[in-house]
PDB file with one MODEL, atoms N, CA, C and O in Angstrom:
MODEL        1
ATOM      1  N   UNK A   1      -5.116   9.805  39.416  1.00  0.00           N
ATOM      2  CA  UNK A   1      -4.008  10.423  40.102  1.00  0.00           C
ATOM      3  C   UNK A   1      -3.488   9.515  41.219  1.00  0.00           C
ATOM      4  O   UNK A   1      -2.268   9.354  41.250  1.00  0.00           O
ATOM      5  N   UNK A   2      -4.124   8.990  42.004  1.00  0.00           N
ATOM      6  CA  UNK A   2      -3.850   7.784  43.378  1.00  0.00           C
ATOM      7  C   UNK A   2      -3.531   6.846  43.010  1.00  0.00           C
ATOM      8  O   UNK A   2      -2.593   6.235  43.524  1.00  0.00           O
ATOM      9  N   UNK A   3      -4.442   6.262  41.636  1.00  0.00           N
ATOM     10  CA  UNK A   3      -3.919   5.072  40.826  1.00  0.00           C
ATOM     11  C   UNK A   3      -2.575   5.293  40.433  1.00  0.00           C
ATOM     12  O   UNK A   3      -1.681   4.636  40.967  1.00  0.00           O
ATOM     13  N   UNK A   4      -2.300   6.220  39.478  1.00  0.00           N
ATOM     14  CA  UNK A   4      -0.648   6.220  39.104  1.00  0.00           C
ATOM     15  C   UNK A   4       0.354   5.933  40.221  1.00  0.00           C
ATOM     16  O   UNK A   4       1.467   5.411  40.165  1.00  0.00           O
ATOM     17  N   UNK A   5      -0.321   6.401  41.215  1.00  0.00           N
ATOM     18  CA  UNK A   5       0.793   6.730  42.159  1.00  0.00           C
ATOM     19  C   UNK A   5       0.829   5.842  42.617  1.00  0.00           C
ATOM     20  O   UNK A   5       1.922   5.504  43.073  1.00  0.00           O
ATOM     21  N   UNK A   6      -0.414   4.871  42.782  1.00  0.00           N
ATOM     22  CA  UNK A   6       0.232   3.740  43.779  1.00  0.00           C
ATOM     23  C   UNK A   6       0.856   2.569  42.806  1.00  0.00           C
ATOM     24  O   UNK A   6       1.693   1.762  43.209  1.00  0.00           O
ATOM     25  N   UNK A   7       0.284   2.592  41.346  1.00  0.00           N
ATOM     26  CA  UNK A   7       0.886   1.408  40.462  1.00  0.00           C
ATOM     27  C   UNK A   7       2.318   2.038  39.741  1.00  0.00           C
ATOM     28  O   UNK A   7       2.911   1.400  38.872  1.00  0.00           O
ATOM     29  N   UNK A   8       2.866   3.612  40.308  1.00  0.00           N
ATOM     30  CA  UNK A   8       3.925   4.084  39.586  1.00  0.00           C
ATOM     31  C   UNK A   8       4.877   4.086  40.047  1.00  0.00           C
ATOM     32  O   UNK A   8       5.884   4.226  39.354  1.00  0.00           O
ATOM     33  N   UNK A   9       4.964   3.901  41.678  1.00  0.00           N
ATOM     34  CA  UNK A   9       5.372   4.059  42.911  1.00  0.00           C
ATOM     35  C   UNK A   9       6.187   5.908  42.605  1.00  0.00           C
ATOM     36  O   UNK A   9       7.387   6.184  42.594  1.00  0.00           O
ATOM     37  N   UNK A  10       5.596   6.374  42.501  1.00  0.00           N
ATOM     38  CA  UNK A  10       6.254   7.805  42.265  1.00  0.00           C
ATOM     39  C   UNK A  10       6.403   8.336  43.768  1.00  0.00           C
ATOM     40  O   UNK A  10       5.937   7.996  44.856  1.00  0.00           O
ATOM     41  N   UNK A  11       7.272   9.329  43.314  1.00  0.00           N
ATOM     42  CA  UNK A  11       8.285  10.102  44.776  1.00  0.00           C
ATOM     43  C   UNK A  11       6.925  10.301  45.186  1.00  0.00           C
ATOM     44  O   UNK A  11       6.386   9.350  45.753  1.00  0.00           O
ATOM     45  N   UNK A  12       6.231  11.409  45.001  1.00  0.00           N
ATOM     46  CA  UNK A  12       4.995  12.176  45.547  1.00  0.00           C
ATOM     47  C   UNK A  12       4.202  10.922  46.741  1.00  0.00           C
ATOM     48  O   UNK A  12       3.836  11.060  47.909  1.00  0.00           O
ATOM     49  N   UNK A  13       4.178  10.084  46.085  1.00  0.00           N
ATOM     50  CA  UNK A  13       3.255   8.898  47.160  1.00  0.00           C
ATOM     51  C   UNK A  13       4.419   8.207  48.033  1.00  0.00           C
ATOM     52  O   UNK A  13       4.059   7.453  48.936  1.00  0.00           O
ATOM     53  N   UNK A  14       5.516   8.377  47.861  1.00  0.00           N
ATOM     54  CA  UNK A  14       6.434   7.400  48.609  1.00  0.00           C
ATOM     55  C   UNK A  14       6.552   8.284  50.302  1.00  0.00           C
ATOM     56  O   UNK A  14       6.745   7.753  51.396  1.00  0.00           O
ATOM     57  N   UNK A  15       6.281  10.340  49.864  1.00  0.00           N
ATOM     58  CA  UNK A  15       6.354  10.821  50.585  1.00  0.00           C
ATOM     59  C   UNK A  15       5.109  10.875  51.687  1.00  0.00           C
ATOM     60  O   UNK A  15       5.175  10.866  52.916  1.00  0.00           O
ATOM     61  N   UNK A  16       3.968  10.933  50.826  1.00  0.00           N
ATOM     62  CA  UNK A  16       2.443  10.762  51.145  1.00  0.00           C
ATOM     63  C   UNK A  16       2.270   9.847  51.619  1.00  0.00           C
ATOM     64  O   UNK A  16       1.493  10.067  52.547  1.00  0.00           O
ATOM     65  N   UNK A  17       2.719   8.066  51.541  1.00  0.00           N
ATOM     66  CA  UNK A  17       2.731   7.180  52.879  1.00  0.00           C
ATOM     67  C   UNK A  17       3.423   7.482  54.035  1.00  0.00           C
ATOM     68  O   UNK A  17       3.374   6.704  54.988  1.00  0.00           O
ATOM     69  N   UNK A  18       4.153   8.652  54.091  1.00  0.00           N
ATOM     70  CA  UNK A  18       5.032   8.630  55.513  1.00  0.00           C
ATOM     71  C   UNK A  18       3.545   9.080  56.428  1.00  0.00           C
ATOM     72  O   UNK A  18       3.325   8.548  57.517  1.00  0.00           O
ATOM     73  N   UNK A  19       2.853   9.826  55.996  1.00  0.00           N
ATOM     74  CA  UNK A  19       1.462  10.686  56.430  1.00  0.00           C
ATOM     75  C   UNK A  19       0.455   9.430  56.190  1.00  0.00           C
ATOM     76  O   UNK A  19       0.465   8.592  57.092  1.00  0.00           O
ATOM     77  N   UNK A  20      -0.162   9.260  55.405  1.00  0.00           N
ATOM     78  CA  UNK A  20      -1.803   8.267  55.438  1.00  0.00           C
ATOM     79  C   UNK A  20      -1.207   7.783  54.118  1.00  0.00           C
ATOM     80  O   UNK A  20      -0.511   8.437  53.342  1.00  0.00           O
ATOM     81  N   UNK A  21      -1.592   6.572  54.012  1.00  0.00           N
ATOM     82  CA  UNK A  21      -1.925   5.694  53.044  1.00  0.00           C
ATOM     83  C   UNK A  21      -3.597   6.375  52.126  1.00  0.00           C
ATOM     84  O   UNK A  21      -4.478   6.900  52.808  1.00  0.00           O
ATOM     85  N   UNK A  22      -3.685   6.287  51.218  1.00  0.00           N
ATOM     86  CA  UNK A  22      -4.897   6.062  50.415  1.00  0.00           C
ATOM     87  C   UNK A  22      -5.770   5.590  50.524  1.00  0.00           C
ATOM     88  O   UNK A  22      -6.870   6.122  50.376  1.00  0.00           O
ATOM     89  N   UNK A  23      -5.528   4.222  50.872  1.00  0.00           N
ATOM     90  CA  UNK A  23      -6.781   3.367  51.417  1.00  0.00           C
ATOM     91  C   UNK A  23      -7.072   3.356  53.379  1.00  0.00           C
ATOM     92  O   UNK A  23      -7.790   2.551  53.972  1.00  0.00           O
ATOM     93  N   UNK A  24      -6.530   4.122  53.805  1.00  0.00           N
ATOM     94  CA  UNK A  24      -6.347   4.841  55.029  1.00  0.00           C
ATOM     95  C   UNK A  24      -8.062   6.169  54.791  1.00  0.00           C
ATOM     96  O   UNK A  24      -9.117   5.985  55.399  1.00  0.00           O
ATOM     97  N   UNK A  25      -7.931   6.799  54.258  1.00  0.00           N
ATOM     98  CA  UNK A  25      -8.681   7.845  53.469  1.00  0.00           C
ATOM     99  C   UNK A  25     -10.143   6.690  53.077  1.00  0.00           C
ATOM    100  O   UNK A  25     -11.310   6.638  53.464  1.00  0.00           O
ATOM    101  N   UNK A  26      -9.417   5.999  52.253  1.00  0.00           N
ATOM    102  CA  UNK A  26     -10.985   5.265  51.732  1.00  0.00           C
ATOM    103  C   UNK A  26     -11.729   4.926  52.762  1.00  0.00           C
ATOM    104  O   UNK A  26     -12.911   5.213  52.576  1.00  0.00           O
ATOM    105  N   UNK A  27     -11.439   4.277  54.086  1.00  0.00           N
ATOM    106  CA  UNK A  27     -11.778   3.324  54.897  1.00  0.00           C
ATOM    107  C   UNK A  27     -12.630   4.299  55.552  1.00  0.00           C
ATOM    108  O   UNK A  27     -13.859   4.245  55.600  1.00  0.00           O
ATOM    109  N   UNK A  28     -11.696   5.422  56.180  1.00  0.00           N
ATOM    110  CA  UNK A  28     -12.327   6.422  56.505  1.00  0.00           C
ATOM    111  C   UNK A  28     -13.130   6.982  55.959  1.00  0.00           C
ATOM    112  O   UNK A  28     -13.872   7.485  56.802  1.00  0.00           O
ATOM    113  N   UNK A  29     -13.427   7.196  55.034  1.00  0.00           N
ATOM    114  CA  UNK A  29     -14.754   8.010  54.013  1.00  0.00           C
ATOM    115  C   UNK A  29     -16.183   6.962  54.421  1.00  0.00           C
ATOM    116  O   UNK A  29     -17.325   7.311  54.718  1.00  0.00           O
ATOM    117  N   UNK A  30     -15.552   5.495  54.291  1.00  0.00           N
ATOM    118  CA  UNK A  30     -16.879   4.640  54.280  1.00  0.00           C
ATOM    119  C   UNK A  30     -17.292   5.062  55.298  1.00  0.00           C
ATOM    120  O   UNK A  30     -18.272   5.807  55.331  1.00  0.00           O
ATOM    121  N   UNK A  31     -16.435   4.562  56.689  1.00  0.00           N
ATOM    122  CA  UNK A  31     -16.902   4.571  57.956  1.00  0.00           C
ATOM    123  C   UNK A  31     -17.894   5.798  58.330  1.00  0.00           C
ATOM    124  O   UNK A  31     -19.036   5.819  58.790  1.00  0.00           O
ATOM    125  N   UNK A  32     -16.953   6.842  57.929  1.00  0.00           N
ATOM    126  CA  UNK A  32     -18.137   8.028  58.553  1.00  0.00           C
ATOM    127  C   UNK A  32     -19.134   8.518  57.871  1.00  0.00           C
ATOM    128  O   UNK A  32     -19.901   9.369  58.322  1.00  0.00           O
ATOM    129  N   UNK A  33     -19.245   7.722  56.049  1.00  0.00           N
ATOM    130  CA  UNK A  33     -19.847   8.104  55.491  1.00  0.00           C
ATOM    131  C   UNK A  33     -21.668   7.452  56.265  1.00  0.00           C
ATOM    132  O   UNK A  33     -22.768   7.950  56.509  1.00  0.00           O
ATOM    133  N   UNK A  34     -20.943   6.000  56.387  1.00  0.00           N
ATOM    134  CA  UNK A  34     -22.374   4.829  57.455  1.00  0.00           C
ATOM    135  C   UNK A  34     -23.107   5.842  58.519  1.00  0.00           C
ATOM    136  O   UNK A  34     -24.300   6.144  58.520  1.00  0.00           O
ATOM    137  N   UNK A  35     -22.044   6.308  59.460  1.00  0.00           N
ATOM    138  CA  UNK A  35     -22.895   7.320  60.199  1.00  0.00           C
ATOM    139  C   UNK A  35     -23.904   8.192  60.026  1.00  0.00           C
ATOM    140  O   UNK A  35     -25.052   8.282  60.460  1.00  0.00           O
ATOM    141  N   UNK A  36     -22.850   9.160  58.893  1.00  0.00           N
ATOM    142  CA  UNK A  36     -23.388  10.001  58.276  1.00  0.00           C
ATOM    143  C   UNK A  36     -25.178   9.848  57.749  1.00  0.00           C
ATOM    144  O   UNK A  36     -26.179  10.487  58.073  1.00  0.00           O
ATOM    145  N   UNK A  37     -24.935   8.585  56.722  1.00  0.00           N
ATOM    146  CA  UNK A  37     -25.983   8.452  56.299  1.00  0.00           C
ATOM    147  C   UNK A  37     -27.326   7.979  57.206  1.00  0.00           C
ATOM    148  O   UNK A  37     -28.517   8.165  56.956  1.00  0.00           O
ATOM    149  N   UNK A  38     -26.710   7.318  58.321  1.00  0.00           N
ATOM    150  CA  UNK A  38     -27.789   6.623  59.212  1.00  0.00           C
ATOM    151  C   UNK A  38     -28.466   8.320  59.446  1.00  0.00           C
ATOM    152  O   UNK A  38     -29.538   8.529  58.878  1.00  0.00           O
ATOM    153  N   UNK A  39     -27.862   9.456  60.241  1.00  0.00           N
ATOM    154  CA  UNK A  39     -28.346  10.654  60.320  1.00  0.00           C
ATOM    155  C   UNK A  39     -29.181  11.127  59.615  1.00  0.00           C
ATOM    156  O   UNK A  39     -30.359  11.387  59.862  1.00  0.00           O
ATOM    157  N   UNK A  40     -28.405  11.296  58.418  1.00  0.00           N
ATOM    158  CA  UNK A  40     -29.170  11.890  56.962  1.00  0.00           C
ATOM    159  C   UNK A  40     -30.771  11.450  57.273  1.00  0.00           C
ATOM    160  O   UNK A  40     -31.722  12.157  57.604  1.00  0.00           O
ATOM    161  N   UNK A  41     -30.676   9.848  57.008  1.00  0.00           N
ATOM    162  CA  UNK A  41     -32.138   9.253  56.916  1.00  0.00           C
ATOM    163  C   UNK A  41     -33.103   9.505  58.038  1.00  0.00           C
ATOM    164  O   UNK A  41     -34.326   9.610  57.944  1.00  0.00           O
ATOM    165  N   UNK A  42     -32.339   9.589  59.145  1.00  0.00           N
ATOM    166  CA  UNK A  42     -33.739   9.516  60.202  1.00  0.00           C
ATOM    167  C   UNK A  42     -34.040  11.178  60.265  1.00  0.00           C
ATOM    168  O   UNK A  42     -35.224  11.461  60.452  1.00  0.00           O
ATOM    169  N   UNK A  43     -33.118  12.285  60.132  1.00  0.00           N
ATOM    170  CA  UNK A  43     -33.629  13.344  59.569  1.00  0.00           C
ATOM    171  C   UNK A  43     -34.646  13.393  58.454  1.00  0.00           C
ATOM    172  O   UNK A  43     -35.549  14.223  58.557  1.00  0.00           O
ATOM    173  N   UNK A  44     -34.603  12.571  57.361  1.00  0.00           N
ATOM    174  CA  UNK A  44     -35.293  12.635  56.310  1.00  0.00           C
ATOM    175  C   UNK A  44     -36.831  12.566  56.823  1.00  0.00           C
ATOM    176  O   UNK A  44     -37.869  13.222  56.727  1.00  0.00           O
ATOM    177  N   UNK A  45     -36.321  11.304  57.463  1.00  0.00           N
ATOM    178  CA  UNK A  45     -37.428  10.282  57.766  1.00  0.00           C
ATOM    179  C   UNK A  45     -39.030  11.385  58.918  1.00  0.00           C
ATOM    180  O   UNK A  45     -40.260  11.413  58.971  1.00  0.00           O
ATOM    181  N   UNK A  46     -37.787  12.083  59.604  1.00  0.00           N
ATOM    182  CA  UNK A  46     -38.469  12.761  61.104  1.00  0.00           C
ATOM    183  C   UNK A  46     -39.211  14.115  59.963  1.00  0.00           C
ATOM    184  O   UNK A  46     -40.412  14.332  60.131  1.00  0.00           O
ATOM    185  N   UNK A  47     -38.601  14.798  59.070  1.00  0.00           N
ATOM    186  CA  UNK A  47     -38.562  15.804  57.999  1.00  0.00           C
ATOM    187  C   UNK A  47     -40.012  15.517  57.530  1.00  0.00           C
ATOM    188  O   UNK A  47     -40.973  16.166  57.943  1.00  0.00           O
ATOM    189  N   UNK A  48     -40.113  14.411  56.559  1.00  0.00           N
ATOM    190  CA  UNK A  48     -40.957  14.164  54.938  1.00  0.00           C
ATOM    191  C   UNK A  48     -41.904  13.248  55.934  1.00  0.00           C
ATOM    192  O   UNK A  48     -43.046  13.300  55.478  1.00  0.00           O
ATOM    193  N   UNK A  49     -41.870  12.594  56.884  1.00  0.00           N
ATOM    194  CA  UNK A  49     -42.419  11.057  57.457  1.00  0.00           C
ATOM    195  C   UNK A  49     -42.986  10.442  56.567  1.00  0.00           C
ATOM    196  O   UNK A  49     -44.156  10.193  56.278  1.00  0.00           O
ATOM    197  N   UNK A  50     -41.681  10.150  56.024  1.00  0.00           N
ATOM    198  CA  UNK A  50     -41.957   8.874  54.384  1.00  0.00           C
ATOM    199  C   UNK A  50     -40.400   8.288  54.546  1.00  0.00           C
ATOM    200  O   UNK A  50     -39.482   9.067  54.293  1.00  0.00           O
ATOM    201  N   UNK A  51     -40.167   7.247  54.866  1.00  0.00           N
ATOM    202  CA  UNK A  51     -39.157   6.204  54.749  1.00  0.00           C
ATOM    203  C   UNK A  51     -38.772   6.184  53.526  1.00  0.00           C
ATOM    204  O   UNK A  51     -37.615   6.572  53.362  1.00  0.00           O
ATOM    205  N   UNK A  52     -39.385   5.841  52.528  1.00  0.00           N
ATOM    206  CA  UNK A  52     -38.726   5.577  50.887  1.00  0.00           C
ATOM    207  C   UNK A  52     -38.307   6.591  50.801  1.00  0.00           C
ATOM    208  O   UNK A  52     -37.129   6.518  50.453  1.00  0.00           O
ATOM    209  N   UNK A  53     -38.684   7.721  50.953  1.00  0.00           N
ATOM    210  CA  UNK A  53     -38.065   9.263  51.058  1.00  0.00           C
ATOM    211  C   UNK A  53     -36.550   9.411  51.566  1.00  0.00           C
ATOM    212  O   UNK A  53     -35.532   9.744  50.960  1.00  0.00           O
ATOM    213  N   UNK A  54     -36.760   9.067  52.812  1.00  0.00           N
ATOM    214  CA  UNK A  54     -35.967   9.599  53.126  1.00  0.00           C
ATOM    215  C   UNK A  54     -34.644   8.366  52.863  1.00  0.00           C
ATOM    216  O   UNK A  54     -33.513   8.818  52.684  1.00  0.00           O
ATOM    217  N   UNK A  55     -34.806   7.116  52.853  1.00  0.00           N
ATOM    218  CA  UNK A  55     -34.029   6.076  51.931  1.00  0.00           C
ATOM    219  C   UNK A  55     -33.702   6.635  50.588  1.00  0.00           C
ATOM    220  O   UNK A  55     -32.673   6.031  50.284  1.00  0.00           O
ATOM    221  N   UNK A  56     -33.987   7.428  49.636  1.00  0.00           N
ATOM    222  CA  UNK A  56     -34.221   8.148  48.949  1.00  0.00           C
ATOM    223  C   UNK A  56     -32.746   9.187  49.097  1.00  0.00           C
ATOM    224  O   UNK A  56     -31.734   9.313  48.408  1.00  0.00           O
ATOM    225  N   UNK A  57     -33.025   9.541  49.813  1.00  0.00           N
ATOM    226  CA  UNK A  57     -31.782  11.154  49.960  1.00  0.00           C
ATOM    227  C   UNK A  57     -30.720  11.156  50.755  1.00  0.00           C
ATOM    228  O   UNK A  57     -29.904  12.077  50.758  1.00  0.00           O
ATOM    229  N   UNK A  58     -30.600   9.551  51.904  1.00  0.00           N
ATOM    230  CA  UNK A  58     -29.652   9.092  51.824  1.00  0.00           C
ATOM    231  C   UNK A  58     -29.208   8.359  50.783  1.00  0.00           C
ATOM    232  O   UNK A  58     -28.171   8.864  50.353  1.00  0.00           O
ATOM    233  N   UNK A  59     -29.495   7.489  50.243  1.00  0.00           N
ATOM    234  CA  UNK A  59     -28.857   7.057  48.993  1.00  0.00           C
ATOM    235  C   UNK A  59     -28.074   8.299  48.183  1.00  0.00           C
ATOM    236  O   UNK A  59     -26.882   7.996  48.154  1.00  0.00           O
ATOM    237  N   UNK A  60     -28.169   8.845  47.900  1.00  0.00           N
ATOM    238  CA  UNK A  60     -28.089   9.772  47.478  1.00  0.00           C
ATOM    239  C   UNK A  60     -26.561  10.474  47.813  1.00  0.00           C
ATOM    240  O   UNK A  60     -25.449  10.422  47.287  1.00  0.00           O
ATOM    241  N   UNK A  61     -27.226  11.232  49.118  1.00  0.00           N
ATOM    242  CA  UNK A  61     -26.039  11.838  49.883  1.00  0.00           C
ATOM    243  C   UNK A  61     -24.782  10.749  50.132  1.00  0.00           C
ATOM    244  O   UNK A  61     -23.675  11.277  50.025  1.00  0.00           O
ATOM    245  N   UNK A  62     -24.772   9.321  50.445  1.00  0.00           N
ATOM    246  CA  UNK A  62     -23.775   8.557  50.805  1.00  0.00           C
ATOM    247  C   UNK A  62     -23.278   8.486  49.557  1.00  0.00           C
ATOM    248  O   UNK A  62     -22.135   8.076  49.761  1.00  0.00           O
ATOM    249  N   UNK A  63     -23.424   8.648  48.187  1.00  0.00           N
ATOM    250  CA  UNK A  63     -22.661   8.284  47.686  1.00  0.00           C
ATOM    251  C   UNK A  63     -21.728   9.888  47.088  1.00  0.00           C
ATOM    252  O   UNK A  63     -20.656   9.719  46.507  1.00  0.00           O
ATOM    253  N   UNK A  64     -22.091  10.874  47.236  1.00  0.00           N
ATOM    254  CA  UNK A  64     -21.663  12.362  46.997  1.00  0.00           C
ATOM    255  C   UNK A  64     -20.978  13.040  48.012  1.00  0.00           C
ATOM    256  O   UNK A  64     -20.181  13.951  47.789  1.00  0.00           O
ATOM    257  N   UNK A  65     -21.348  12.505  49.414  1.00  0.00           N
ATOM    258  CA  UNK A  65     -20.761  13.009  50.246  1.00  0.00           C
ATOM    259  C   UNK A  65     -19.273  12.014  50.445  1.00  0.00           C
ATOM    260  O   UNK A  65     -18.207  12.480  50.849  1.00  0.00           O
ATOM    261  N   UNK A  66     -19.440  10.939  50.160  1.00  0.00           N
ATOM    262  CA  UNK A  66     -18.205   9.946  50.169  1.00  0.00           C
ATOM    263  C   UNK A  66     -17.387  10.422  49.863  1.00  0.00           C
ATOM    264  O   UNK A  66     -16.411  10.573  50.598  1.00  0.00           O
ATOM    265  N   UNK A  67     -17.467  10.984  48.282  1.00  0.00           N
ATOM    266  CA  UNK A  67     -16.582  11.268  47.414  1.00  0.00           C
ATOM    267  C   UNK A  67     -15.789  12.453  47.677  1.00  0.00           C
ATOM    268  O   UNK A  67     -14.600  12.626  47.411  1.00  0.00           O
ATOM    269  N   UNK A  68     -16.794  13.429  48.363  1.00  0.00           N
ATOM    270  CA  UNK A  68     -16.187  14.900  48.299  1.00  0.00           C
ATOM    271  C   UNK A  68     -15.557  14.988  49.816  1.00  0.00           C
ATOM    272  O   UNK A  68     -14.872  15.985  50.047  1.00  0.00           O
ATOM    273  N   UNK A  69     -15.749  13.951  50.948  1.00  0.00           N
ATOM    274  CA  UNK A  69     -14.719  13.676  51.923  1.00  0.00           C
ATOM    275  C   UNK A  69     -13.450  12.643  51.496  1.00  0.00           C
ATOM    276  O   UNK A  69     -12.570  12.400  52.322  1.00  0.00           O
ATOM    277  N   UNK A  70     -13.432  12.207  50.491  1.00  0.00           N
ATOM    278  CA  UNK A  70     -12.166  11.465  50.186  1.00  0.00           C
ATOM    279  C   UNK A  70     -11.471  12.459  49.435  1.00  0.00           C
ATOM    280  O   UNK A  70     -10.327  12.465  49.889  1.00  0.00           O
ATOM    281  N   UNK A  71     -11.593  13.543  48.262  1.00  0.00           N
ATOM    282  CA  UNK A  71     -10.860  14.670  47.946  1.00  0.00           C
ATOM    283  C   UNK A  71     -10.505  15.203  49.206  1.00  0.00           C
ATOM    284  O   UNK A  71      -9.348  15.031  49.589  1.00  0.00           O
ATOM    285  N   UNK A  72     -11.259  15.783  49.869  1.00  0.00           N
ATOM    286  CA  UNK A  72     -10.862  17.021  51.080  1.00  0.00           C
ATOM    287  C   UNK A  72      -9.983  16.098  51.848  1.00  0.00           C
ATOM    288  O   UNK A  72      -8.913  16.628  52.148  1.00  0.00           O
ATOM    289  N   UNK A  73     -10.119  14.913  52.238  1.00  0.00           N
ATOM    290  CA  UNK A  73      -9.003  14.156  53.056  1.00  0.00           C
ATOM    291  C   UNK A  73      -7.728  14.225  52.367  1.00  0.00           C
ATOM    292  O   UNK A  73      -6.708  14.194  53.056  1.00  0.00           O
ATOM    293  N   UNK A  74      -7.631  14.324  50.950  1.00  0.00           N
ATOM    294  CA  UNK A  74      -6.202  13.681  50.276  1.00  0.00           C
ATOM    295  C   UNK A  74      -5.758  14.784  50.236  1.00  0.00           C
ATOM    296  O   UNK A  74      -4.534  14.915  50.217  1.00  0.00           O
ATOM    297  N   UNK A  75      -6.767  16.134  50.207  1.00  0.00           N
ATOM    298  CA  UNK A  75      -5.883  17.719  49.562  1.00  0.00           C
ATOM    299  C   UNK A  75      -5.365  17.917  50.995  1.00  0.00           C
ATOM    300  O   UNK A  75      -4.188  18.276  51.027  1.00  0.00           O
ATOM    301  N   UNK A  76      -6.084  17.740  52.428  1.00  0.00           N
ATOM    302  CA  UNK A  76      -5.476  18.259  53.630  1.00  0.00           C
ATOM    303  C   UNK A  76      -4.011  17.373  54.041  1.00  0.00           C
ATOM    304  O   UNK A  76      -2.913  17.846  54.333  1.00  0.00           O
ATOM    305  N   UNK A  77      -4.409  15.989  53.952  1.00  0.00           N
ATOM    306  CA  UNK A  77      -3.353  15.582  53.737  1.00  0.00           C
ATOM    307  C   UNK A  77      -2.049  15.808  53.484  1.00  0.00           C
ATOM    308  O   UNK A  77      -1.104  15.375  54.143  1.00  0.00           O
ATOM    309  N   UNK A  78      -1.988  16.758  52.146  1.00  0.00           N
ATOM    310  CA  UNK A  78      -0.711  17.520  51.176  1.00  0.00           C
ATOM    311  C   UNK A  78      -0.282  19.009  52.159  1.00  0.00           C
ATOM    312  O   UNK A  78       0.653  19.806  52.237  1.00  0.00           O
ATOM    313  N   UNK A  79      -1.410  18.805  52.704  1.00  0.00           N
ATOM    314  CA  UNK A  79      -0.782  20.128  53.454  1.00  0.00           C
ATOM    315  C   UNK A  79      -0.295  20.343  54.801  1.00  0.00           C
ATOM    316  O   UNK A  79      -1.080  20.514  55.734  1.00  0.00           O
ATOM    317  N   UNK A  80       1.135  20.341  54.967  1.00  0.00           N
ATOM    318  CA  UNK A  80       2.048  20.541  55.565  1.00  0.00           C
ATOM    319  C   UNK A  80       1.682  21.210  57.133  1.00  0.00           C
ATOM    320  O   UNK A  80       2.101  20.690  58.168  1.00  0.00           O
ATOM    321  N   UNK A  81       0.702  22.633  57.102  1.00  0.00           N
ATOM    322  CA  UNK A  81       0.267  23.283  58.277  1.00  0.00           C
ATOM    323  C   UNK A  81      -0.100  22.086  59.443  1.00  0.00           C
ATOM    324  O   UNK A  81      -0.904  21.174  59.253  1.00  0.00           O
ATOM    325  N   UNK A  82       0.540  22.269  60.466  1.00  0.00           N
ATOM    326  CA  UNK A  82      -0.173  21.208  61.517  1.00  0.00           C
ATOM    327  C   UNK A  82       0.480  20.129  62.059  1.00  0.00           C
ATOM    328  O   UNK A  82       0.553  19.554  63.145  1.00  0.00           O
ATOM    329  N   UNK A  83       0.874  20.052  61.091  1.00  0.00           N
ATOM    330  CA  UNK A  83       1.719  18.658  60.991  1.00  0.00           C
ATOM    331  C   UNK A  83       2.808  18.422  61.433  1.00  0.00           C
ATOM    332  O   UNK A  83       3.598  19.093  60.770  1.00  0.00           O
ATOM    333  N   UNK A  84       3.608  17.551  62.571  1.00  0.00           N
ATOM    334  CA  UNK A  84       5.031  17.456  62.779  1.00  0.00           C
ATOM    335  C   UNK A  84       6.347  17.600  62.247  1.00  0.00           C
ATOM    336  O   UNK A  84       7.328  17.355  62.950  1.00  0.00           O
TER     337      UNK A  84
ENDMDL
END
């Protein structure tokens, strides 16, 4: 869907750069995903007191939680409430 749009140049994304870029969203997902995960682990870690463990369920979470903050960024995005 992001792909078309950015290799289709379709209306929908021409309007959606006036708001965030796509890779605006990506950058952001990594960044807070790093945080995120540093948390995750030393929770794990303080939790199980097993490192591979808890290396373990961050791995894990950084790559699931990435994903499902880059949807929720692009759907809020579309939505108008809030916004100037």
């Amino acid at each position: 869907m992001i792909v078309e749009q950015v290799v289709e140049n379709k209306t929908n994304y021409k309007e959606d750069k006036l708001s965030e870029k796509p890779i605006r969203s990506i950058v952001k997902s990594i960044s807070w995903r790093v945080v995120g995960t540093i948390d995750t682990i030393l929770i794990s870690w303080i939790i199980t007191g097993q490192v591979k463990t808890a290396f373990s369920i961050g791995a894990i979470e950084l790559v699931t939680k990435m994903l499902l903050y880059f949807f929720h960024e692009r759907v809020w995005n579309s939505i108008k409430w809030g916004k100037k």
